[in-house]
N, CA, C and O atoms as CSV, one atom per row, in Angstrom:
chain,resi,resn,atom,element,x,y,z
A,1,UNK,N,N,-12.880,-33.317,102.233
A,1,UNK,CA,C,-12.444,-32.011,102.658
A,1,UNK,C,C,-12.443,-32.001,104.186
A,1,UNK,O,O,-13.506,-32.026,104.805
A,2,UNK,N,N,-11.546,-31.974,104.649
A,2,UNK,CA,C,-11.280,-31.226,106.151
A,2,UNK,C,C,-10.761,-30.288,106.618
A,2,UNK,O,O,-9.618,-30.047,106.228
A,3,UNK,N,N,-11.432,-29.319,107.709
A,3,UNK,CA,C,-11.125,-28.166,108.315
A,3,UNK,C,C,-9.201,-28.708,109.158
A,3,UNK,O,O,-8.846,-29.489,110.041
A,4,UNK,N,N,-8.489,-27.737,108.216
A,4,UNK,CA,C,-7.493,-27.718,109.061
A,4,UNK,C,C,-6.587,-26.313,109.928
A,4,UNK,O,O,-5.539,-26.225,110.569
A,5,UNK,N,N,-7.621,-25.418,109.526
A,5,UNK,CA,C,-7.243,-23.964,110.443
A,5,UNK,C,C,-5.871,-23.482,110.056
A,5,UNK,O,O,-4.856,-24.142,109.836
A,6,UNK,N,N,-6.087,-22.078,110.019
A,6,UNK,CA,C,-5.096,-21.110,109.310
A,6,UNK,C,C,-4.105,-20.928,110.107
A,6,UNK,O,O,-3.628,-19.805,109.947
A,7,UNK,N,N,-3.383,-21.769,111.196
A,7,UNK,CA,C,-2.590,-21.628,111.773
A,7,UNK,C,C,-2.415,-20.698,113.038
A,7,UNK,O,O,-3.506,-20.376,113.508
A,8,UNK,N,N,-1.178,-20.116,113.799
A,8,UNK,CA,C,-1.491,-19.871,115.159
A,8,UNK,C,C,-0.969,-18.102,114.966
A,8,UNK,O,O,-0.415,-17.734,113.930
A,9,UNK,N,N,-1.262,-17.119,116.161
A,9,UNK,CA,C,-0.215,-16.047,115.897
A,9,UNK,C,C,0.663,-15.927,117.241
A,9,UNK,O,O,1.395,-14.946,117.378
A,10,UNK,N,N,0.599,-16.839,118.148
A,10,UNK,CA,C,1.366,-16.851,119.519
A,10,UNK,C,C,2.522,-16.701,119.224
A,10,UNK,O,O,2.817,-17.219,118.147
A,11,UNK,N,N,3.665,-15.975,119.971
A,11,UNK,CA,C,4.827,-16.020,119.652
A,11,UNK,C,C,5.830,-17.012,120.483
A,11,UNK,O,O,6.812,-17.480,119.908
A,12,UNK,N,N,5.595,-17.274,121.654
A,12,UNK,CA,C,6.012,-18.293,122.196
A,12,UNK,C,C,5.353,-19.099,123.009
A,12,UNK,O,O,4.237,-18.921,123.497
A,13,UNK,N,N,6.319,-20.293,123.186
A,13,UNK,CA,C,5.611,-21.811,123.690
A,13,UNK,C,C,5.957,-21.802,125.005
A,13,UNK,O,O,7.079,-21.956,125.487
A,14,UNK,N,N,4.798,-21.587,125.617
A,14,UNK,CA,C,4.979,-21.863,126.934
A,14,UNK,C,C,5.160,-23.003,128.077
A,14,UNK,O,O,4.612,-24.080,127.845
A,15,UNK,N,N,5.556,-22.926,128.743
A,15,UNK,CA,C,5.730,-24.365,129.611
A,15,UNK,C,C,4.540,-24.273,130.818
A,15,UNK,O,O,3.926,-23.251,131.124
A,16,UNK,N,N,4.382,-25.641,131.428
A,16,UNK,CA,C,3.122,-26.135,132.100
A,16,UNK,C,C,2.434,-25.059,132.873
A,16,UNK,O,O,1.205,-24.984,132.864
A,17,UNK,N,N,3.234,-24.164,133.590
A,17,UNK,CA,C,2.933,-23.015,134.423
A,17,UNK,C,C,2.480,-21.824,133.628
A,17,UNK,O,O,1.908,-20.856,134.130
A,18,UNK,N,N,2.816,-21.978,132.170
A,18,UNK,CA,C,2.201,-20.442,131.734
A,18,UNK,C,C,3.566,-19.338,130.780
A,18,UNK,O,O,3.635,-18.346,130.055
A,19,UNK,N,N,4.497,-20.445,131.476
A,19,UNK,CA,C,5.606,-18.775,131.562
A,19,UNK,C,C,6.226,-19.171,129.950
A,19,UNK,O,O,5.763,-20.209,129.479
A,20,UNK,N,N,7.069,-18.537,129.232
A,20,UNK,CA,C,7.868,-18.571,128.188
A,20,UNK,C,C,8.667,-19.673,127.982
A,20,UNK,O,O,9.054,-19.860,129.136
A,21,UNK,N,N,9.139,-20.455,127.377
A,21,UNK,CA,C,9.915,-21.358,127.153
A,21,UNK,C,C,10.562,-21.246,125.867
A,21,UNK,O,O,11.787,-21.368,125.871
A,22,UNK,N,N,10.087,-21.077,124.972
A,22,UNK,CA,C,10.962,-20.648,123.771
A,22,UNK,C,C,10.052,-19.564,122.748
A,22,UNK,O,O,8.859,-19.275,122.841
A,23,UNK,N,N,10.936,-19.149,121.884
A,23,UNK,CA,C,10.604,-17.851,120.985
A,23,UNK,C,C,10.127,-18.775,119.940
A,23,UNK,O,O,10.857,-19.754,119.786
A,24,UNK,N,N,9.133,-18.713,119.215
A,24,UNK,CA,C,8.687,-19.481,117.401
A,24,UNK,C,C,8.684,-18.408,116.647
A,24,UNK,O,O,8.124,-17.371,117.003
A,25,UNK,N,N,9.352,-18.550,115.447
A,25,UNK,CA,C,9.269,-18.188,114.168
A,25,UNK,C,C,8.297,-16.729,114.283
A,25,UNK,O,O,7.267,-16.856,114.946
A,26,UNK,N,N,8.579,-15.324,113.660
A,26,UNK,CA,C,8.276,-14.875,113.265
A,26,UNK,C,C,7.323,-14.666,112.244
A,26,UNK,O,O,6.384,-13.881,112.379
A,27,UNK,N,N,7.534,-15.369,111.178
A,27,UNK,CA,C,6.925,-15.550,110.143
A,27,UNK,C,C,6.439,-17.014,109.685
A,27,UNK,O,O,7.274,-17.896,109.884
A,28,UNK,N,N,5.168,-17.433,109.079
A,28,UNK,CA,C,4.365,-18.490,108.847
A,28,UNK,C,C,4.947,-18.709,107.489
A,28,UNK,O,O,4.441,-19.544,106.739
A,29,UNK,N,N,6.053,-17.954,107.111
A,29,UNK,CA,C,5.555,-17.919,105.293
A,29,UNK,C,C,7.487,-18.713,105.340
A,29,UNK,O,O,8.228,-18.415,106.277
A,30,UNK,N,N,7.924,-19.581,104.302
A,30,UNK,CA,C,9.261,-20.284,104.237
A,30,UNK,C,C,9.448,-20.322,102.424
A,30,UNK,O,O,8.952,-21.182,101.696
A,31,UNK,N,N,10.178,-19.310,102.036
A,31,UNK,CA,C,10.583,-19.702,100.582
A,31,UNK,C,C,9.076,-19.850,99.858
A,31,UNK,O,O,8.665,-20.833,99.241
A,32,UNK,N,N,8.330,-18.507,100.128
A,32,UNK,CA,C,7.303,-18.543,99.387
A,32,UNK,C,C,6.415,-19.685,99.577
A,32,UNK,O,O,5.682,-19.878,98.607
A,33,UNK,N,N,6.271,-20.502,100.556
A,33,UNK,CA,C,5.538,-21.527,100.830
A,33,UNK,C,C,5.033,-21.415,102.261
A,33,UNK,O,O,5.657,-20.712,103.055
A,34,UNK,N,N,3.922,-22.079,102.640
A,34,UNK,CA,C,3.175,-22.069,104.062
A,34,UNK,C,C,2.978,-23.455,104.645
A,34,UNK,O,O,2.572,-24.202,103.755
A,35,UNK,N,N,3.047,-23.775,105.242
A,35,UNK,CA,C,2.349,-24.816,105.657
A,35,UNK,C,C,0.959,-24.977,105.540
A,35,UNK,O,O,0.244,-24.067,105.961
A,36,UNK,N,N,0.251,-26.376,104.844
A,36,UNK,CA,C,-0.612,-25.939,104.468
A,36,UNK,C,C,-1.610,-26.309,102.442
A,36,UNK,O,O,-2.658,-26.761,101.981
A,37,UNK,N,N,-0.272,-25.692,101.985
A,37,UNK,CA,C,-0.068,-25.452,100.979
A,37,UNK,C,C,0.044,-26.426,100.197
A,37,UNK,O,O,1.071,-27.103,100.254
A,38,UNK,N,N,-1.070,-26.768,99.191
A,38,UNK,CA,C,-0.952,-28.329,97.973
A,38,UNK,C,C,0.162,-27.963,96.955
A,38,UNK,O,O,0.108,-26.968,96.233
A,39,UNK,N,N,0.878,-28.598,96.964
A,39,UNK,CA,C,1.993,-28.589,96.946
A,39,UNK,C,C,2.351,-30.072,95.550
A,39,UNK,O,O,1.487,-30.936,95.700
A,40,UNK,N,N,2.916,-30.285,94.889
A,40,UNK,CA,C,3.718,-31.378,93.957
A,40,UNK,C,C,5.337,-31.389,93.526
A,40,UNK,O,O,5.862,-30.806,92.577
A,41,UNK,N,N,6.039,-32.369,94.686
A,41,UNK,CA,C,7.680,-32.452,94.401
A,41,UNK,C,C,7.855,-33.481,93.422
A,41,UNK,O,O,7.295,-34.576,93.478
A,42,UNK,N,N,8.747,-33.060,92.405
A,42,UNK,CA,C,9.298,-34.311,92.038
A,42,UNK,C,C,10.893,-34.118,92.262
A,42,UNK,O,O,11.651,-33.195,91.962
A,43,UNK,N,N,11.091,-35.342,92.901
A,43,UNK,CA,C,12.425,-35.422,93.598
A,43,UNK,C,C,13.232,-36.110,92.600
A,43,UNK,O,O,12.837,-37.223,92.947
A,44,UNK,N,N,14.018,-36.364,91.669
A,44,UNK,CA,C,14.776,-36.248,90.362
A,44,UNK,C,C,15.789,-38.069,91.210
A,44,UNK,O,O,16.000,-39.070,90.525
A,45,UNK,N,N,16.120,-37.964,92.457
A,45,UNK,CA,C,17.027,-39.031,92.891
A,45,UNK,C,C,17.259,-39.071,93.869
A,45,UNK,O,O,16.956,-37.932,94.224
A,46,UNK,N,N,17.788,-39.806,95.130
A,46,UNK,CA,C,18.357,-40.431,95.949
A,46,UNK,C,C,16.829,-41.013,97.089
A,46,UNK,O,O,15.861,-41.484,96.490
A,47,UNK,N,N,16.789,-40.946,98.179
A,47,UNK,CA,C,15.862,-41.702,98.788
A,47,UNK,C,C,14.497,-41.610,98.810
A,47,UNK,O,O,13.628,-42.459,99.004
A,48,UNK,N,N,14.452,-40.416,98.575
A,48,UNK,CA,C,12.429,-40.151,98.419
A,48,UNK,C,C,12.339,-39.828,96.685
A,48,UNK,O,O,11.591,-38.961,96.233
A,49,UNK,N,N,13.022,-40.482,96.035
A,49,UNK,CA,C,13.153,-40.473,94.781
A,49,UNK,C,C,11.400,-40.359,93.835
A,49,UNK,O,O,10.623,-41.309,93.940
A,50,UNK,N,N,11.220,-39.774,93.438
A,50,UNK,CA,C,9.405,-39.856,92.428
A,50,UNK,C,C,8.740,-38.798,93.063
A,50,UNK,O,O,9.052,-37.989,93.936
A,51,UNK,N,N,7.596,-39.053,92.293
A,51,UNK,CA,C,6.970,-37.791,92.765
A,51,UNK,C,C,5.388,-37.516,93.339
A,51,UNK,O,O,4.344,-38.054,92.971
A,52,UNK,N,N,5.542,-36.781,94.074
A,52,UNK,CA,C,4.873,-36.572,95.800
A,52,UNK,C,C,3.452,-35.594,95.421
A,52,UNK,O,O,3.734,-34.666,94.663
A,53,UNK,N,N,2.137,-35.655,95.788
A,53,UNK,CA,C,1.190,-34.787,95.598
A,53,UNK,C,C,1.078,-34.971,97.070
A,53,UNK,O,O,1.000,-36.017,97.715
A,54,UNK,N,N,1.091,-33.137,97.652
A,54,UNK,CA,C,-0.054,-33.356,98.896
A,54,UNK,C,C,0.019,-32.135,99.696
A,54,UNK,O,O,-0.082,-31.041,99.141
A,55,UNK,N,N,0.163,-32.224,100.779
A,55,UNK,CA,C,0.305,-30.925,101.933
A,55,UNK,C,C,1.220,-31.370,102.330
A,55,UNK,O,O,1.613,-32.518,102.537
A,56,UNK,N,N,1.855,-29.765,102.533
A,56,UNK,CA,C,3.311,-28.831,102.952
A,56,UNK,C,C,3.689,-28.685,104.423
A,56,UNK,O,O,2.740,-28.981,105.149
A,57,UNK,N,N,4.321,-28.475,104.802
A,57,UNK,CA,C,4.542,-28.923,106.451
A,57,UNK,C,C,6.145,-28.217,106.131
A,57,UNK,O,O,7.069,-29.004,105.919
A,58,UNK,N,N,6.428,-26.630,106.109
A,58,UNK,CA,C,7.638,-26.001,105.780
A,58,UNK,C,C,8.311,-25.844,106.882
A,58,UNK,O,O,7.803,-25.311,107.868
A,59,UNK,N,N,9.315,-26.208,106.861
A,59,UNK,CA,C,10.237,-25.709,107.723
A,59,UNK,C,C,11.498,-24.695,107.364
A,59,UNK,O,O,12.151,-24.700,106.320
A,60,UNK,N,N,11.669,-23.804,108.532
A,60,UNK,CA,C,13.082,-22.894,107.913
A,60,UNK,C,C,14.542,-23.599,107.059
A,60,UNK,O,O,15.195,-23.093,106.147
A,61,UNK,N,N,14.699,-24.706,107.633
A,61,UNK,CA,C,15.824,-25.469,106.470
A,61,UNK,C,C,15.575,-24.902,105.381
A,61,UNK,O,O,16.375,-24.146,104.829
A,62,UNK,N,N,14.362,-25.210,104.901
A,62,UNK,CA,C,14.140,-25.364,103.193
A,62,UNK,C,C,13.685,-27.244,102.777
A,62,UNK,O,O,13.405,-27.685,101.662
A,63,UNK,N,N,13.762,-28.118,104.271
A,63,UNK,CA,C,13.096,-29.262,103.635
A,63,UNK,C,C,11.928,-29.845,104.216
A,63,UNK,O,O,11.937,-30.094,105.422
A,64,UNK,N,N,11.147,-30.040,103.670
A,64,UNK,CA,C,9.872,-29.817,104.036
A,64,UNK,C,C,9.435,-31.235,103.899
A,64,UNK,O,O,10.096,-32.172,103.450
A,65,UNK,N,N,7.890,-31.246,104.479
A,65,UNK,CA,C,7.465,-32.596,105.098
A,65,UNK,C,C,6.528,-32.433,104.141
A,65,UNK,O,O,6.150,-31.271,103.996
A,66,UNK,N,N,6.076,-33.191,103.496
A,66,UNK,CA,C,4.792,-33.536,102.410
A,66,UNK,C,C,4.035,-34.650,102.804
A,66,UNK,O,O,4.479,-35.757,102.499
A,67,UNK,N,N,2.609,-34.546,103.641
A,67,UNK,CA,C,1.682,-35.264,103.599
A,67,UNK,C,C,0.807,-36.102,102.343
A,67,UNK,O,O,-0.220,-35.512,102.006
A,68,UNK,N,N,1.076,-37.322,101.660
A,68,UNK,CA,C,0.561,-37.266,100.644
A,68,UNK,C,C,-0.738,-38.383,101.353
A,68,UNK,O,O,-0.638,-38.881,102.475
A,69,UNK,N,N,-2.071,-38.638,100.283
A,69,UNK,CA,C,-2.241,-39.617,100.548
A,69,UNK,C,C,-1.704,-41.535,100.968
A,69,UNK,O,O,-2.405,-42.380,101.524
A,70,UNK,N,N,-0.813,-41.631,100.648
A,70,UNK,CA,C,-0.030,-42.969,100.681
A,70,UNK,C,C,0.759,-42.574,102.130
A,70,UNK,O,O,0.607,-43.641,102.726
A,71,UNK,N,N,1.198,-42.060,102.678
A,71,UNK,CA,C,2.174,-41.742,104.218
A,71,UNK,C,C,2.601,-40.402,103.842
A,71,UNK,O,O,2.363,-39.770,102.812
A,72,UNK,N,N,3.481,-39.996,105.186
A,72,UNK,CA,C,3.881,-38.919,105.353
A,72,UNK,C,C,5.605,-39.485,104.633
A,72,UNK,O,O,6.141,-40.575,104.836
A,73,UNK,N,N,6.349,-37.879,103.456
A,73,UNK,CA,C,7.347,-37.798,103.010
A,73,UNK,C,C,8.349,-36.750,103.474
A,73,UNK,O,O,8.137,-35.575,103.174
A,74,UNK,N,N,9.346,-37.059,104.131
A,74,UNK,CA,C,9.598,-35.972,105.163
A,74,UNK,C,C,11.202,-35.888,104.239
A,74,UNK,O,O,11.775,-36.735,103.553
A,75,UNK,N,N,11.568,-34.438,104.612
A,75,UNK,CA,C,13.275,-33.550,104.176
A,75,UNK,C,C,12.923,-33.760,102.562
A,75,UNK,O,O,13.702,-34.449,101.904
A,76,UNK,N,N,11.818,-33.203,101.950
A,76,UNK,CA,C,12.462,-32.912,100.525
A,76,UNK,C,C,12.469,-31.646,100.514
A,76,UNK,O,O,11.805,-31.003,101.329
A,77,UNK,N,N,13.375,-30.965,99.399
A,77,UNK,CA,C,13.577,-30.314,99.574
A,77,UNK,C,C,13.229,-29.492,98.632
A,77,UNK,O,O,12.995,-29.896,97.493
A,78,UNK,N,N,13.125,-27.883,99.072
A,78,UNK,CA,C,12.000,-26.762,98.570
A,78,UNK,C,C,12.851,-26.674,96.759
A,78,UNK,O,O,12.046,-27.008,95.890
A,79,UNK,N,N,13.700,-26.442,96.426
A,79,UNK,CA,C,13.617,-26.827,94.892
A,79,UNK,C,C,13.117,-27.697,94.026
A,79,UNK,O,O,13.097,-27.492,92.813
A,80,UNK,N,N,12.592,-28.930,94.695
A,80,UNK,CA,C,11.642,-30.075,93.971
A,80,UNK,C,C,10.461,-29.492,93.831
A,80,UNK,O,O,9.901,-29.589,92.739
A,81,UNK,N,N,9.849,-28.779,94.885
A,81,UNK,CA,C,8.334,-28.689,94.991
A,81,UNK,C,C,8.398,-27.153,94.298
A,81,UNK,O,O,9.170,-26.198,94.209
A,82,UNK,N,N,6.768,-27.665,93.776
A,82,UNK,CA,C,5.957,-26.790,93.124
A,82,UNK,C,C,4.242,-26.490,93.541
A,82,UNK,O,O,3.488,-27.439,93.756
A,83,UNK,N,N,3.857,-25.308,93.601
A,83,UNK,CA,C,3.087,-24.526,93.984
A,83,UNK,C,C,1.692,-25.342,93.241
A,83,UNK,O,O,2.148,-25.726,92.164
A,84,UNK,N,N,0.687,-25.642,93.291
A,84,UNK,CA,C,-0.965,-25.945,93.186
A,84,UNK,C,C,-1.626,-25.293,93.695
A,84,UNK,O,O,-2.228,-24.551,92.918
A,85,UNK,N,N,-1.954,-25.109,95.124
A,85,UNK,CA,C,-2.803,-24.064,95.896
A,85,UNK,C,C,-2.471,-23.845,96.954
A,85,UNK,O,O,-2.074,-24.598,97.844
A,86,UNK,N,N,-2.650,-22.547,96.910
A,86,UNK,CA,C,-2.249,-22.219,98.120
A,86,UNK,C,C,-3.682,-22.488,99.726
A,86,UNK,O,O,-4.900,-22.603,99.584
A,87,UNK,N,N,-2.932,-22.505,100.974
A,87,UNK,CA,C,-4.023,-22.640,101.985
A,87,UNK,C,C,-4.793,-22.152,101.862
A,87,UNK,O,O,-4.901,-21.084,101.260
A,88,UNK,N,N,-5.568,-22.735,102.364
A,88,UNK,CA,C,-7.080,-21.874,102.392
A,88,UNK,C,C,-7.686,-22.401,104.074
A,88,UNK,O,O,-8.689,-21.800,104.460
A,89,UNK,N,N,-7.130,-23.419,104.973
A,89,UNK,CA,C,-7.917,-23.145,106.305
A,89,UNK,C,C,-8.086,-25.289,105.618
A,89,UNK,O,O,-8.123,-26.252,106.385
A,90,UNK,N,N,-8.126,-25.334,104.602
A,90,UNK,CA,C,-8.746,-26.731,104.475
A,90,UNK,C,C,-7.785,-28.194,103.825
A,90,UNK,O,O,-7.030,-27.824,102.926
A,91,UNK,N,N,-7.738,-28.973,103.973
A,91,UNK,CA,C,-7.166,-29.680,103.464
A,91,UNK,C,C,-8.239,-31.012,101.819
A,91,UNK,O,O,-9.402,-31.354,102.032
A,92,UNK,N,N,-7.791,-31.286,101.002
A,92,UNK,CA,C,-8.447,-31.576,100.318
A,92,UNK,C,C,-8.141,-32.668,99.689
A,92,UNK,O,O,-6.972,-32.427,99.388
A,93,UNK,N,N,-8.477,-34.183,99.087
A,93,UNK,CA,C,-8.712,-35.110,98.928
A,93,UNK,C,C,-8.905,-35.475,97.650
A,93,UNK,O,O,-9.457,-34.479,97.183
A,94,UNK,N,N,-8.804,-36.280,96.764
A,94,UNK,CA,C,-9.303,-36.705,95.179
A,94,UNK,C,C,-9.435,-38.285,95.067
A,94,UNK,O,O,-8.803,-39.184,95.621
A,95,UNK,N,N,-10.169,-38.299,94.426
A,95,UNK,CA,C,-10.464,-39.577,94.286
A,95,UNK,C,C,-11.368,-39.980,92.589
A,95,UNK,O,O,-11.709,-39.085,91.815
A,96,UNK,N,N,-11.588,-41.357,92.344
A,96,UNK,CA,C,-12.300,-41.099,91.023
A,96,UNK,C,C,-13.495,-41.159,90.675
A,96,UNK,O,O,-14.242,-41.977,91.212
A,97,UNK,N,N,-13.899,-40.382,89.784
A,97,UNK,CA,C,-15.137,-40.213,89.732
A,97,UNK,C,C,-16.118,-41.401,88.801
A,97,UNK,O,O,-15.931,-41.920,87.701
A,98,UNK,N,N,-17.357,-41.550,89.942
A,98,UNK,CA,C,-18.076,-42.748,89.771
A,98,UNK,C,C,-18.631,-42.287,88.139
A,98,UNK,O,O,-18.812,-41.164,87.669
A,99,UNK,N,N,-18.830,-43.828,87.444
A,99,UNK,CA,C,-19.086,-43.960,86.250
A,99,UNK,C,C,-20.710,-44.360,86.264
A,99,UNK,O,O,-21.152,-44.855,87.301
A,100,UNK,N,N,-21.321,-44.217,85.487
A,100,UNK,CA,C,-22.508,-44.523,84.918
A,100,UNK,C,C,-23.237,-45.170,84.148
A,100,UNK,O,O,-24.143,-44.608,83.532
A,101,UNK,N,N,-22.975,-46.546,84.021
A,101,UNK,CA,C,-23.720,-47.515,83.242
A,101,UNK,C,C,-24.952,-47.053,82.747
A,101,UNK,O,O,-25.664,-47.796,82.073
């Protein structure tokens, strides 16, 4: 489990001096999804073909970056993926559980 923080509420990115440089997103939330968010695509065909467990990384497109354990899976897209949990501030891990002789 690692602390990965509920994200920012600044509205824009400032440059070295302080001042405005561009406007960000209004809203944290993309097609009912957050960044954040455990997330499972299965992508049906073409290059990221199979299917993906992990954290959400949404972008306004609609194709989103999925952190899985094995590397980062970047542009699939929000009709593959399906909802597990939503953020909570943490990111979370599985692995198998030790046996007992």
């Amino acid at each position: 489990m690692t602390a990965t923080g509920r994200g920012t509420y600044r509205r824009t990115a400032p440059d070295r001096y302080g001042f405005p440089r561009l406007d960000l997103p209004r809203t944290k939330q993309y097609f009912g999804y957050a960044t954040g968010d455990l997330v499972r695509a299965n992508v049906p065909t073409g290059k990221r073909q199979g299917s993906h467990t992990g954290r959400v990384a949404v972008r306004a497109t609609g194709n989103f970056n999925i952190k899985t354990r094995h590397g980062l899976v970047q542009g699939v897209n929000r009709r593959h993926v399906r909802l597990l949990q939503r953020a909570d501030g943490y990111a979370y891990t599985t692995r198998a559980e030790a046996t007992h002789a």
